[in-house]
C-alpha positions as CSV (number, residue, x, y, z in Angstrom):
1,X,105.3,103.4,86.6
2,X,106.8,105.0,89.7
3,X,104.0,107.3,89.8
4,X,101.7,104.5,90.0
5,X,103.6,102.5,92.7
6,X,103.9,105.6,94.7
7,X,99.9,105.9,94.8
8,X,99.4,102.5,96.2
9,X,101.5,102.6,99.1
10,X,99.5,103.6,102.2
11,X,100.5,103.9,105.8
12,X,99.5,100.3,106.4
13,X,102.1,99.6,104.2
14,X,104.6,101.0,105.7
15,X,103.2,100.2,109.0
16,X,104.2,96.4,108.4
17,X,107.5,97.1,107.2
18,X,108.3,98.6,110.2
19,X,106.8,96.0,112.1
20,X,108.7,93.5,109.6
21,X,111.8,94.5,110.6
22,X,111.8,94.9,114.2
23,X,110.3,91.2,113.8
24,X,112.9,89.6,112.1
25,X,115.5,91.6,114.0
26,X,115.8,89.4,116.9
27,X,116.1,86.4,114.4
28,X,118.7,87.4,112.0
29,X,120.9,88.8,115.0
30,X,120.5,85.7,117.1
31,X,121.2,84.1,114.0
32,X,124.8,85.8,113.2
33,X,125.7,85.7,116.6
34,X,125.3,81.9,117.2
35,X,126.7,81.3,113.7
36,X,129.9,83.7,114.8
37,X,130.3,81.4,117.7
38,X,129.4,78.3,116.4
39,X,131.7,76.3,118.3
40,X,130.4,77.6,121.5
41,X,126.6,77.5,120.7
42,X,127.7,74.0,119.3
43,X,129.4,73.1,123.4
44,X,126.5,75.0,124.9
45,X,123.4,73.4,123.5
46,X,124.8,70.0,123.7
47,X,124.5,70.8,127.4
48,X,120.8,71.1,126.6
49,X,120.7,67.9,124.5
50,X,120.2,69.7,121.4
51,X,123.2,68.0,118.5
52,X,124.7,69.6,116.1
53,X,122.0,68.7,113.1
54,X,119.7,70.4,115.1
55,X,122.5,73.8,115.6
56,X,122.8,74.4,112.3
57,X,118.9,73.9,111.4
58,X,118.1,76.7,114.5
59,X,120.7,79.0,112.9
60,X,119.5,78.4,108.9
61,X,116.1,79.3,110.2
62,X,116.5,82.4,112.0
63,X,118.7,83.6,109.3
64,X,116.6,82.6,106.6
65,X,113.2,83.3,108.3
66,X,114.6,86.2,109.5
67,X,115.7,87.5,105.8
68,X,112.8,86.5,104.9
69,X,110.5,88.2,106.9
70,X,112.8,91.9,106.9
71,X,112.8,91.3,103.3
72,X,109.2,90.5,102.9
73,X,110.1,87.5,100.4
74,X,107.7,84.8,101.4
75,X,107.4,86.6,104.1
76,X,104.2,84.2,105.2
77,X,106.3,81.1,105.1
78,X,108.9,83.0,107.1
79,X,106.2,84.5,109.5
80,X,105.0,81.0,110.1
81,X,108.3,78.9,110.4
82,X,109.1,81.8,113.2
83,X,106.0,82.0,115.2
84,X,106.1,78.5,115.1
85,X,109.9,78.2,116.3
86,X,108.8,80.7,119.2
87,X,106.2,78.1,120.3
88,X,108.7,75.2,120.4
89,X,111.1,77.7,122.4
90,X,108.7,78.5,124.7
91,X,107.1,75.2,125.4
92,X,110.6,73.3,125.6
93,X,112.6,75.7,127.5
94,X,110.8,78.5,129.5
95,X,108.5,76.5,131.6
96,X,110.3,77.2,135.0
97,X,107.5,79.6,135.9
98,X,109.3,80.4,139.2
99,X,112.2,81.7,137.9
100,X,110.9,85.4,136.9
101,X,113.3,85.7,134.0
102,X,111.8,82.0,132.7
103,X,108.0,83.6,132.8
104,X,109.1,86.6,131.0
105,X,110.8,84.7,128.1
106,X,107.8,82.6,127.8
107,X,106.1,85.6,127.4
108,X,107.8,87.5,125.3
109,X,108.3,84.1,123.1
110,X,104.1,83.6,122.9
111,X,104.2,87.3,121.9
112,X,106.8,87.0,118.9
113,X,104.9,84.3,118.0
114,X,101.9,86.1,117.7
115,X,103.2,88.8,116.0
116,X,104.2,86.3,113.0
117,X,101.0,84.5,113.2
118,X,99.4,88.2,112.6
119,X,102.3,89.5,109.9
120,X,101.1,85.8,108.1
121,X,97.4,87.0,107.7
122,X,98.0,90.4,106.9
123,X,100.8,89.6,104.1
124,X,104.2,91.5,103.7
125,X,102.6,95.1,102.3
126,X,103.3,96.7,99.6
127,X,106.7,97.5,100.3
128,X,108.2,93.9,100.0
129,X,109.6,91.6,97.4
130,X,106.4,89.8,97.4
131,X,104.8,92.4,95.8
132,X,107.6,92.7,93.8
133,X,108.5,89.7,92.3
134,X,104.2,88.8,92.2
135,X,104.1,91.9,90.0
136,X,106.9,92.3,88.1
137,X,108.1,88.2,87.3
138,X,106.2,86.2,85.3
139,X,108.4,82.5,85.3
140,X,108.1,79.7,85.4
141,X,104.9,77.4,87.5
142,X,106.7,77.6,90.8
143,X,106.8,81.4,90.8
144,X,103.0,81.3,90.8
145,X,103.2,81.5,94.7
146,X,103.9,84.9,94.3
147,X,100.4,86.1,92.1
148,X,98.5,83.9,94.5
149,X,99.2,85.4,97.3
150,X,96.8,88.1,98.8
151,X,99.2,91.7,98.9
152,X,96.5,93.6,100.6
């Protein structure tokens, strides 16, 4: 069996779980950090208008996207929540073009997204939970995400 999983892993493979984790980096510390200070990022984006639901929600997601992505577990539904998350950040709160620093986080937020809307096509690798849990666990009907999923 080892033998076997060793001959299927190609450099592609270990191409996206490099590109995995420096994805989901950004996320799961942003995530840590904000949770860490919560009562701060709690006073801080109420200056934005953004309550406390709303907090928590932006933290769960970057950690959990974020674990899921560097993980590679569901890593598609991960992928997508982010790159859809960078959209919203971009479009809500880096539109002052004429502040330099505004342009380049706009740009750099369209370009994480796009790296998640790419990581969601290709699929997690080889070298992921995915392929994992689609190969290894046969449960129960819900788990059938897992062998329906592309893990090329």
């Amino acid at each position: 069996m080892p033998r076997e999983f060793a001959s299927k892993i190609h450099l592609t493979d270990a191409i996206l779980l490099a590109g995995r984790l420096l994805l989901s980096l950004i996320f799961v510390h942003e995530g840590v950090t904000l949770a860490i200070h919560f009562e701060g990022t709690v006073k801080a984006m109420a200056t934005l208008g953004i309550g406390l639901p709303l907090v928590v929600a932006v933290i769960a997601l970057q950690l959990g996207a974020g674990l899921s992505v560097g993980l590679g577990l569901l890593a598609r539904i991960g992928a997508v929540s982010l790159g859809l998350f960078c959209l919203a950040t971009a479009a809500l709160f880096h539109t002052n073009f004429a502040n330099q620093n505004e342009l380049l986080h706009f740009e750099k937020d369209l370009a994480i997204s796009g790296g998640m809307f790419i990581l969601a096509a290709a699929g997690a690798g080889a070298l992921s939970l995915d392929r994992f849990v689609g190969r290894f666990y046969k449960g129960p009907a819900w788990c059938a995400i897992f062998r329906a999923m592309p893990m090329s």
